[in-house]
C-alpha positions as CSV (number, residue, x, y, z in Angstrom):
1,X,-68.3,119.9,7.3
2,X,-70.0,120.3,10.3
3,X,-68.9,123.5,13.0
4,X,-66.9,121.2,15.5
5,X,-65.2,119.7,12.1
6,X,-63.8,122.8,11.4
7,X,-63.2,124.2,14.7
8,X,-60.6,120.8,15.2
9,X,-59.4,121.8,11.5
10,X,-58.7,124.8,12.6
11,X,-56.7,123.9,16.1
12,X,-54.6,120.9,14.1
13,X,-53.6,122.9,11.6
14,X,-52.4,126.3,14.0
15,X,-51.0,123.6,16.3
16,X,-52.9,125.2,19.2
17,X,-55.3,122.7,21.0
18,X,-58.2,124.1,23.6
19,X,-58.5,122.9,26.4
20,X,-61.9,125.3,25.9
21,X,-63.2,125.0,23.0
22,X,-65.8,127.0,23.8
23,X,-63.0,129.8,23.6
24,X,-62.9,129.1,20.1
25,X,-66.4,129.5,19.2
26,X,-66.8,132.5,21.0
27,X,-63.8,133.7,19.2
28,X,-64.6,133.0,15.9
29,X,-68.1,134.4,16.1
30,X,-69.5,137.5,14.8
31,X,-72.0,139.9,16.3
32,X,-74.6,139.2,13.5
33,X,-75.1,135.6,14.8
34,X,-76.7,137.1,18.2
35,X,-80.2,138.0,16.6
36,X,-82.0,135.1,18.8
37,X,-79.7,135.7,21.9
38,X,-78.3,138.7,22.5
39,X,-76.5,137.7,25.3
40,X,-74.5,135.1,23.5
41,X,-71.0,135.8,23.6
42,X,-69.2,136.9,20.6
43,X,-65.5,137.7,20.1
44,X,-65.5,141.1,20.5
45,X,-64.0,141.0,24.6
46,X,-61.2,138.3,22.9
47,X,-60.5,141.2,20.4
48,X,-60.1,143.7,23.1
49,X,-57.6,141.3,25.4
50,X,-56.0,139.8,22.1
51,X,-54.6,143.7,21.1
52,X,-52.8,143.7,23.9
53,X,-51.4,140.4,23.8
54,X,-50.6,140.8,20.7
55,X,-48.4,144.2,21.0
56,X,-47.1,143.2,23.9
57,X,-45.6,139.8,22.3
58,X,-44.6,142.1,19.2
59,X,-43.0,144.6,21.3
60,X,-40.9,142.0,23.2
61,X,-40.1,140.5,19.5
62,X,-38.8,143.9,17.8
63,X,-37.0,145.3,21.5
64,X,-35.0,141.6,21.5
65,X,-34.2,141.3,18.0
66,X,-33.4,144.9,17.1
67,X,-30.9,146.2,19.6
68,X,-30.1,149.2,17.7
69,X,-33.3,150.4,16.8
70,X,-34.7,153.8,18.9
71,X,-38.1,153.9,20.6
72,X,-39.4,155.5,17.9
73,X,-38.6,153.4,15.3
74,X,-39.5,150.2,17.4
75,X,-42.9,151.9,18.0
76,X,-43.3,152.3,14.3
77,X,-42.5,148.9,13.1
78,X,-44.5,147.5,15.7
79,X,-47.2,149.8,14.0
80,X,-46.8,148.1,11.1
81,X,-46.9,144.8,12.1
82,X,-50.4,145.4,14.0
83,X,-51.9,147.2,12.2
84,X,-55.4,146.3,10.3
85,X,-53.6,146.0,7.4
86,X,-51.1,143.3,8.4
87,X,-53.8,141.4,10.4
88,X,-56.0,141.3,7.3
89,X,-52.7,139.7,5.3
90,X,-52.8,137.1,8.5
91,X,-56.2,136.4,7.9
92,X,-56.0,136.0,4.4
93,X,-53.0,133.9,4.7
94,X,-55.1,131.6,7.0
95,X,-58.4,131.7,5.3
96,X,-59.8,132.6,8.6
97,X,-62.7,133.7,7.1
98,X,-63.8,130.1,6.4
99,X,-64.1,129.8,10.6
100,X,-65.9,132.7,11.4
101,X,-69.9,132.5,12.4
102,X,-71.5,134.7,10.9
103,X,-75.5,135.5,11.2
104,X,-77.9,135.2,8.1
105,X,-77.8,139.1,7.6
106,X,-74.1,138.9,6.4
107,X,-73.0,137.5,3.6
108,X,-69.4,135.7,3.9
109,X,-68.4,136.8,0.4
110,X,-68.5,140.5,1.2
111,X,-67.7,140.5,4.9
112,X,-64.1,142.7,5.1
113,X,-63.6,142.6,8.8
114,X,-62.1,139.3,9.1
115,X,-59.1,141.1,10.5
116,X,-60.8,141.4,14.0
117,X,-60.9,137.7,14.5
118,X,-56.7,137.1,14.3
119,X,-56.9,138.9,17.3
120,X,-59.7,137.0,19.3
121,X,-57.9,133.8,18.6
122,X,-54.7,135.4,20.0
123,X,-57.1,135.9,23.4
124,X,-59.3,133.0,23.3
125,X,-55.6,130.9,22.8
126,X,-54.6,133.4,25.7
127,X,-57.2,132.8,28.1
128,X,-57.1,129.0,27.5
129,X,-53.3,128.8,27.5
130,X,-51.7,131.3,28.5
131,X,-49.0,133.3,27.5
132,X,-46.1,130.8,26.4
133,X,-49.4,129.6,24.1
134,X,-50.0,132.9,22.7
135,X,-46.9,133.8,22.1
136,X,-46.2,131.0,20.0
137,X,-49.2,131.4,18.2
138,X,-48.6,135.0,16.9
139,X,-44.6,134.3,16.2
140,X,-46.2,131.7,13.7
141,X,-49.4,133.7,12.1
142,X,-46.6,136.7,11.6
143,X,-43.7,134.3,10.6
144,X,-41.4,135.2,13.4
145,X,-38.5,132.8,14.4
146,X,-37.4,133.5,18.0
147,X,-34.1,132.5,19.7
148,X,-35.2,130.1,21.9
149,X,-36.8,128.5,18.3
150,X,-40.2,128.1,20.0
151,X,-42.0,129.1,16.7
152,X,-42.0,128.1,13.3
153,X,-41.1,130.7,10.8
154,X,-43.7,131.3,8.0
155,X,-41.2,129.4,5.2
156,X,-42.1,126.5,7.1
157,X,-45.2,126.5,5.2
158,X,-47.4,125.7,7.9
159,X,-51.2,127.5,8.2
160,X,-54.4,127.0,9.3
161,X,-56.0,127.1,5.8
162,X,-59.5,124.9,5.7
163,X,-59.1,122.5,2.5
């Protein structure tokens, strides 16, 4: 399957569709693929803006749908569900690592940083779509229902696994 196969694999089956695919490659390429042109992009700026989408869409998620928990105990659930830990469950869950670009001098099998790329996507979807976009994305990766049912909940069985 060639790279633009799986990058439309990838959009049909997270139900997010760029506008930018080039968004998408960046985001879903590691560092080591740079050894010919150091200046190509790679997903590490997505990473950085994704964070902060990320918490901030969590953050709205627990302060909505927990009324009677304290600031401390929203800040550590939200913790929890950003943390590497949880991303790495997400990209598991969505065999992201089947996506990522990697260079020659990594090896796909032992490559444990897949984590980092759940939160590219979340900019790259960002960037291309904005926040509404984004927002649904993450309350599907994490299985979040909302009250204005603009997300799927995980039991829905829907995720962006590559067959």
């Amino acid at each position: 399957m060639s790279r633009a196969e799986r990058l439309q694999k990838f959009q049909t089956a997270c139900g997010y569709t760029f506008k930018n695919v080039t968004l998408l490659e960046e985001a879903l390429t590691h560092d080591s693929n740079r050894v010919n042109n150091r200046d190509a992009p790679t997903y590490q700026r997505l990473e950085f803006l994704g964070d902060s989408v990320l918490n901030l869409v969590v953050s709205e998620y627990l302060y909505r749908n927990n009324a009677s928990f304290t600031e401390g105990q929203l800040t550590t659930k939200r913790s929890e569900l950003t943390n590497a830990n949880k991303q790495s469950q997400i990209a598991e869950k969505h065999a992201l690592k089947a996506y990522i670009l990697l260079g020659q001098s990594v090896s796909i099998d032992q490559y444990r940083g897949h984590h980092c790329f759940v939160e590219s996507v979340i900019g790259a979807v960002y960037i291309d779509g904005g926040l509404e976009e984004a927002r649904k994305l993450i309350l599907k990766f994490w299985g979040f229902t909302d009250d204005t049912n603009t997300a799927s909940s995980a039991s829905a069985g829907n995720s962006c696994v590559l067959s």
